[in-house]
N, C-alpha and C positions, 0 to 999 in steps of 0.2 A: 587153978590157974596160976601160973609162975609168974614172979616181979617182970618177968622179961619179956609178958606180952601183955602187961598193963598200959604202956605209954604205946605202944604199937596199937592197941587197939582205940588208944583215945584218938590217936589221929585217925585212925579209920575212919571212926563215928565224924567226926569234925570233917573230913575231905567229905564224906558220902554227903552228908547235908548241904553241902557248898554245892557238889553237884549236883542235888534235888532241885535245890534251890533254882540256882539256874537252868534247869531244864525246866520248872516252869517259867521264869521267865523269857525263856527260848520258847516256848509253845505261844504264850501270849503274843508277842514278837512276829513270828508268823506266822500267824490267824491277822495281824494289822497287815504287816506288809502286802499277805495275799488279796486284803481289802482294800487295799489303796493303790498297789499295784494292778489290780484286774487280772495275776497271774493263776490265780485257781488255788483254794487251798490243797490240792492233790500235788501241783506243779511244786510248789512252796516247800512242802511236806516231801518232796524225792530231792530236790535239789538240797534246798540249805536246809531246813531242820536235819535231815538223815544226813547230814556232812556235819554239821555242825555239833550232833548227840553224838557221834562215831571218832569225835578226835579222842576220848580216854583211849578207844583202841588202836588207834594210830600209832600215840604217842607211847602207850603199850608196847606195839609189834617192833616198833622203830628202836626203842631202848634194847626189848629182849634180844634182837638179831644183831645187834652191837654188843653186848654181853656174851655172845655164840649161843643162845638158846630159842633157835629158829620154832624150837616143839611148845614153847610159851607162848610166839606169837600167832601161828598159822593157829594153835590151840584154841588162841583169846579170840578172832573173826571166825573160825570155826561155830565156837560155842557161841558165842552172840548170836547168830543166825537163830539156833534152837531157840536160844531165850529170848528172843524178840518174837518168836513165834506164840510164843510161854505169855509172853505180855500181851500179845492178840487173843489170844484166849482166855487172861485174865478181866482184859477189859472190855471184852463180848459179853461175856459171867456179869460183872458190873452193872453196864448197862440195861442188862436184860433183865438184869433183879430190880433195874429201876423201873425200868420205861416196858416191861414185859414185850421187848419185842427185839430182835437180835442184830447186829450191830453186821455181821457177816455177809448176811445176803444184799446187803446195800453196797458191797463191792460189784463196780459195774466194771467196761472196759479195760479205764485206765488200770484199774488195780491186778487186776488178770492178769493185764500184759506187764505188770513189775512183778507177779508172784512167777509167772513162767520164766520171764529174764532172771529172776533169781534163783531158782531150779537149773538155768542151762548153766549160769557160772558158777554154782556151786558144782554143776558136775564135770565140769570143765575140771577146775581146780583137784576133785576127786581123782579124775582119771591121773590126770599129772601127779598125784602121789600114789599111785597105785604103778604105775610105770615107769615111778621113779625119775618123774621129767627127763626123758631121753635128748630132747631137742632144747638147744638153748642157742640164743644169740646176744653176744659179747657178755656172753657171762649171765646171763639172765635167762630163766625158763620161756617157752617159748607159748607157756599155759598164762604166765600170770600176763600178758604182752597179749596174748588173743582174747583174754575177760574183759581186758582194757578196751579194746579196739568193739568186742562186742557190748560193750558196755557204755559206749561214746556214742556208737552209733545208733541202737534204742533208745538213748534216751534223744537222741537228739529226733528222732525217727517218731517220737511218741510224743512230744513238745510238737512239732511243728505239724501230726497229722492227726493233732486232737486227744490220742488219747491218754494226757493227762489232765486232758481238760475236762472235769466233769462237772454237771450241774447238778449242786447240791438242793432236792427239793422234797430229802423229806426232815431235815433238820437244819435248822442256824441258829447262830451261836448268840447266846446272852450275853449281850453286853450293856454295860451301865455307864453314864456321862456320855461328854462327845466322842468322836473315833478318836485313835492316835495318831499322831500324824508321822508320816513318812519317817523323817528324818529321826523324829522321835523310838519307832520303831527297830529303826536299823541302829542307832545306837546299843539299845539293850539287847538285841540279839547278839551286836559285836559284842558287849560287855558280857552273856551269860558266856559266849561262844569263849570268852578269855577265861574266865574262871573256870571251865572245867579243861581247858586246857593245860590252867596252874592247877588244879586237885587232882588231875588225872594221875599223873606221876608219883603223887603221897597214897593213893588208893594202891595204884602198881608195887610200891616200895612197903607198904605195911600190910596190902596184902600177902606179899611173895614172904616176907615174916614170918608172919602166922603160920604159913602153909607149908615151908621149913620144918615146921617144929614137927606138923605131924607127919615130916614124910612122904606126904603125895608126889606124885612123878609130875613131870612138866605136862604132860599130854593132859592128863584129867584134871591136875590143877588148872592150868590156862582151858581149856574147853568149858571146865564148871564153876568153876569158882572165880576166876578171874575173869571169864565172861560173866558172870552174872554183878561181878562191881561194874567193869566196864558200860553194862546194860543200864546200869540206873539212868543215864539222861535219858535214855528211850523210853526206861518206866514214867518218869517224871511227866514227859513231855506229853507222853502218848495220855496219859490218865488228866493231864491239866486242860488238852486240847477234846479230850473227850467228854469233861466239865463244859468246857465252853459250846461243844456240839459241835465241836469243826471235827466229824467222821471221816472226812475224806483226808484232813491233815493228820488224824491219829494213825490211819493205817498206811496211807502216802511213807511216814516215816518211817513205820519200822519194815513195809517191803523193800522199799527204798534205799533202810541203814543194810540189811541183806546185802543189796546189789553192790552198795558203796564199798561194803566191808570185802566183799572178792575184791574189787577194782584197786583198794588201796595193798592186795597183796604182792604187785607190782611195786607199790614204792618199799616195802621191803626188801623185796628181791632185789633191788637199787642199794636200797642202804647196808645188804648183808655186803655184794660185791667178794663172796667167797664161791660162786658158784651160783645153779638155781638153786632158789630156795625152800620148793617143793622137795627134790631130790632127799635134802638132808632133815626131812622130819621123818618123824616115825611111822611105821605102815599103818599102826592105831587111827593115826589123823585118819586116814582115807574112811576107817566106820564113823568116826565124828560126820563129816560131809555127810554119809549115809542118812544119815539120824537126822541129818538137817533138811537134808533133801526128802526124807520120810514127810516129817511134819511140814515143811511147805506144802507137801502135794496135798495133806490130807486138809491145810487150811486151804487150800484153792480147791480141794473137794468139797467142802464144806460151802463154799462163796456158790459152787455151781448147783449143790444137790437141791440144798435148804429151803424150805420154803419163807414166806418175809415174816409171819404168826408165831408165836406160839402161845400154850395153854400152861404151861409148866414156869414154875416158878422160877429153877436155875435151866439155864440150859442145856442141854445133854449133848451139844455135839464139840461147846465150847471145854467140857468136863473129859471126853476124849479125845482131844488137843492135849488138854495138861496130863492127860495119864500117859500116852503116847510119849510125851515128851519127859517123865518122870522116869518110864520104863527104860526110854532113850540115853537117861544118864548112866541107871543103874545097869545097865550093860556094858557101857561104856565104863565102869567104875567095875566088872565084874570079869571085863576081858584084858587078860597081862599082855 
C-alpha cells in the first residue's frame, strides 16, 4: 500500500462508520415514527427511510454530473439497485439462520407492487440508454421525466389504495422502556438523515481516490464500488430494522430506495443541464440496468414461488440472489 492511500483510506473507515451509525439510527427512528404515526412500517420504509438512506447517492450523482462524469453517477443508482437487492438476500440468509424460517415469502401486496414499480423504471431508464434518449424536453430526457411521473403516481396510487399498508402479523419488534415519542423520533431521523448527508461526500471523494489509483473506468467503478459505499445506510438500516422485526420496514426500504434511486435520475438530468443525461453515458450502463432488472425479477420470483417453511439450515433461494448478483458484477467487470 502507498503513503498516498493511507489518509484516503482513514477517512473511508471514519465516513463509512458515520454512515452505519446513522443508518441505525435511521431504522430505529422509523420503526417510532411508523408507531406513533399509524402510517405502516411499509409506508414509513418507501417514503422516508428509502429517501433518507439514498441521499450518499444523490449527493454522489449531483457532484459526479457537475464534474462532467455523468458514467459515475447513472453508474452509482444503477449499482445500488443490484446491491440493495445483495442486502435482501443477505438479510433473508440472516434471518433464516436465525428464526429457520425465510424472510421473502412474507412479502405480501404492498411489496410486489414496489418490486414490479421498480422493474418498470429500471427498464424505463434502460430503454433510454439503449436509445440513447432520443426525446427530450428543455433539455432534459424525456425517460428520467416519465420515471418521475410514474413514480409519483404509484406511490401515491399504493398509499391511498392500501397497498403499502400491510398488516404485520407474523412478527414485531422488540422493544424495551416506553415508546419514543414523535417529536423525539423525528428529530434523530433528521439528525441520522444530516450526517450521512455530511459523510456522503468524504466516502464519494476517498472513494473516487482509491479507485484512481487502480484504474477502474467510471462505469464499473460507480455501478460496484461506489454503489456499494453509497449502499451502507441501506445495509445499516435494513439489518437494524430487521434486529427489531420491523420486516416490512427492512424491505419497504430497500424496494423502495430502487424506485427512489430511478426517480432522483431526473434531478440529475436537472443538475447536468448539458443535454439528457441518459444520452451521454455509456452503452455499458444499459447491461448495469439489465442485471438490476435480472435480480429484481428473480427477488419478486422468489417472494411468489417460496413457500413460508424451511428444513435447511441456510437458505437456498437467498444463496442464488447473491450468486446471480456476484455473476452480475463479474460480467459486468468482464465486458469493455
Amino acid at each position: 500500500m502507498t503513503d498516498g492511500l493511507v489518509v484516503p483510506l482513514i477517512w473511508f473507515l471514519g465516513a463509512s462508520a458515520a454512515v452505519v451509525g446513522a443508518g441505525i439510527v435511521l431504522s430505529y427512528a422509523a420503526d417510532a415514527i411508523a408507531e406513533r404515526t399509524g402510517l405502516g412500517r411499509l409506508t414509513v420504509g418507501v417514503i422516508l427511510l428509502a429517501g433518507a438512506t439514498s441521499l450518499p447517492e444523490i449527493i454522489v450523482g449531483v457532484s459526479a454530473v457537475r464534474i462532467s462524469a455523468p458514467d459515475l453517477a447513472v453508474g452509482d443508482m444503477m449499482g445500488s439497485c443490484i446491491m440493495n437487492m445483495l442486502i435482501l438476500a443477505v438479510a433473508d440468509l440472516l434471518y433464516h439462520m436465525r428464526h429457520h424460517v425465510t424472510i421473502m415469502p412474507r412479502l405480501v401486496l404492498g411489496h410486489a407492487h414496489l418490486a414490479t414499480l421498480s422493474m418498470v423504471v429500471i427498464g424505463i431508464a434502460g430503454v433510454g440508454i439503449v436509445a440513447h434518449e432520443p426525446f427530450a424536453l428543455g433539455g432534459v430526457g424525456c425517460s428520467t421525466i416519465l420515471i418521475v411521473l410514474i413514480y409519483v403516481m404509484e406511490m401515491r396510487a399504493g398509499v391511498k389504495g392500501g397497498a403499502t399498508d400491510v398488516t404485520e402479523t407474523v412478527t414485531s419488534p422488540v422493544t424495551s422502556g416506553p415508546p419514543m415519542k414523535l417529536w423525539v423520533a423525528l428529530a434523530l431521523f433528521a439528525g441520522g438523515a444530516a450526517v450521512i448527508g455530511v459523510a456522503g461526500p468524504v466516502l464519494t471523494r476517498t472513494a473516487d481516490h482509491v479507485a484512481t489509483v487502480t484504474g477502474l473506468g467510471q462505469t464499473f467503478f460507480g455501478s460496484v464500488f461506489l454503489a456499494l459505499v453509497t449502499s451502507l445506510p441501506e445495509l445499516a438500516a435494513s439489518l437494524a430494522a430487521l434486529r427489531l422485526g420491523a420486516i416490512d420496514l427492512t424491505i419497504g426500504n430497500l424496494f423502495g430506495s430502487n424506485c427512489f434511486n430511478m426517480a432522483a435520475l431526473l434531478v440529475f438530468d436537472l443538475a447536468d443541464g448539458k443535454g439528457p443525461l441518459l444520452a451521454a453515458v455509456e452503452m455499458r450502463q444499459a447491461l448495469t440496468a439489465l442485471i438490476a432488472l435480472v435480480v429484481t425479477c428473480l427477488a419478486l420470483q422468489i417472494v411468489i414461488t417460496r413457500q413460508l417453511r424451511r428444513t435447511w439450515y441456510v437458505e437456498p433461494a437467498a444463496i442464488v440472489l447473491v450468486m446471480a448478483t456476484l455473476l452480475g458484477v463479474l460480467v459486468l467487470y468482464l465486458t469493455p
